[in-house]
N, C-alpha and C positions, 0 to 999 in steps of 0.2 A: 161306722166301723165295720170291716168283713165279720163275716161269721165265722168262730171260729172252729177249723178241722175236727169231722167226725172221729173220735178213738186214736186222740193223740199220740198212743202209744203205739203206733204201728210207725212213727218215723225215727224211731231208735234205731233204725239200721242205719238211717242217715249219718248219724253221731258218730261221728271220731274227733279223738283231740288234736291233729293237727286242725284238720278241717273247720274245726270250732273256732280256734284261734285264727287263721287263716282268714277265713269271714269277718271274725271279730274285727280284726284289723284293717280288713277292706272295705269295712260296712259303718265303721265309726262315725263319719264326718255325715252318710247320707244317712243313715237308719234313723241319728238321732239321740240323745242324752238319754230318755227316757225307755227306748227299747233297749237301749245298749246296759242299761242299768240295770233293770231288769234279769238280760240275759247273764250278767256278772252275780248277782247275787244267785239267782236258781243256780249258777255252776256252781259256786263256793259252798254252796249249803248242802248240796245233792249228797253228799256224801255221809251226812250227819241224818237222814233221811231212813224212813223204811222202805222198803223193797217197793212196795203199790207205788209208796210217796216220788220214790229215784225215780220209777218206769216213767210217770207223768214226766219229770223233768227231763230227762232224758229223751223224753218223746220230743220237748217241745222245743229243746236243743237241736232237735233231731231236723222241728220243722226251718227254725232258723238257719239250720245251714242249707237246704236246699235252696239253690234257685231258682227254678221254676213250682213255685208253690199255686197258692189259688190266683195271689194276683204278683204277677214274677216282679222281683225285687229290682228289676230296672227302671222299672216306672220311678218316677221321681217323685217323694213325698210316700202317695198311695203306694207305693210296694212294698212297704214292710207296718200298712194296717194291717192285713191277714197274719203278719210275725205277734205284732203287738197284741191281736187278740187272740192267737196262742198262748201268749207268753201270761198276759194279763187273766186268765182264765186257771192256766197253772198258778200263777201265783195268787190267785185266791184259792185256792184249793191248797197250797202248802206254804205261804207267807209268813203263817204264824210261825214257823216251825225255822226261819232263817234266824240264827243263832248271831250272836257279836263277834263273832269270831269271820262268819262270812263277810260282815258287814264291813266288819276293817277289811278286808282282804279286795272287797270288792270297790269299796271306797279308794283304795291303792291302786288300783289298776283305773282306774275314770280319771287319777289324777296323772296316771301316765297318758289317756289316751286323749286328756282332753285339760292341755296345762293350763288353762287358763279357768279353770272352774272355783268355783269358789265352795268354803267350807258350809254355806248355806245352800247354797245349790244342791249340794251333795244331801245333804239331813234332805231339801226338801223332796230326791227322789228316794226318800227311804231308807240310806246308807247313815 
């Protein structure tokens, strides 16, 4: 797995919410259930978060949207390691802290982006 970006919080300028969703939506089918989850749950929870805790997610929303990160997102498969271990590095850093409340939310939107998943699938990426 890449290493993951020194001081995550410098790609918060990256972050906008069309942009987020935008990718979300373009990135679904290649990035994968388990990055995609991930990124759905840091969004929904971000908000219920402290200041330090948002900037980290924020940051790593930040790295997810860019496309040319360490290893650009068009590589197929490998192009969204570097995302996942942004992502996966935030979320051990504020995991505990995603409420039931994101989890439904986030849960809700995987079964829009991805109809055919099942309600195990979903608990087993955390939702």
């Amino acid at each position: 797995m890449a290493k993951k970006p020194e001081n995550i919080e410098q790609y918060q300028k990256n972050y906008d919410e069309s942009s987020f969703w935008d990718k979300l939506k373009e990135t679904a089918a290649k990035a994968g259930q388990i990055v995609i989850a991930k990124v759905l749950l840091l969004y929904y929870a971000k908000d219920s978060m402290s200041a330090g805790e948002k900037a980290l997610v924020i940051g790593a929303l930040g790295y997810f949207i860019l496309p040319l990160d360490l290893i650009p997102d068009f590589y197929p498969v490998v192009g969204f390691s570097d995302d996942l271990a942004a992502l996966a590095f935030v979320f051990a850093k504020v995991g505990s802290h995603i409420g039931p409340d994101a989890k439904r939310k986030a849960r809700e939107q995987m079964k829009k982006l991805y109809k055919d998943i099942s309600d195990q699938e979903l608990t087993d990426l955390g939702m």
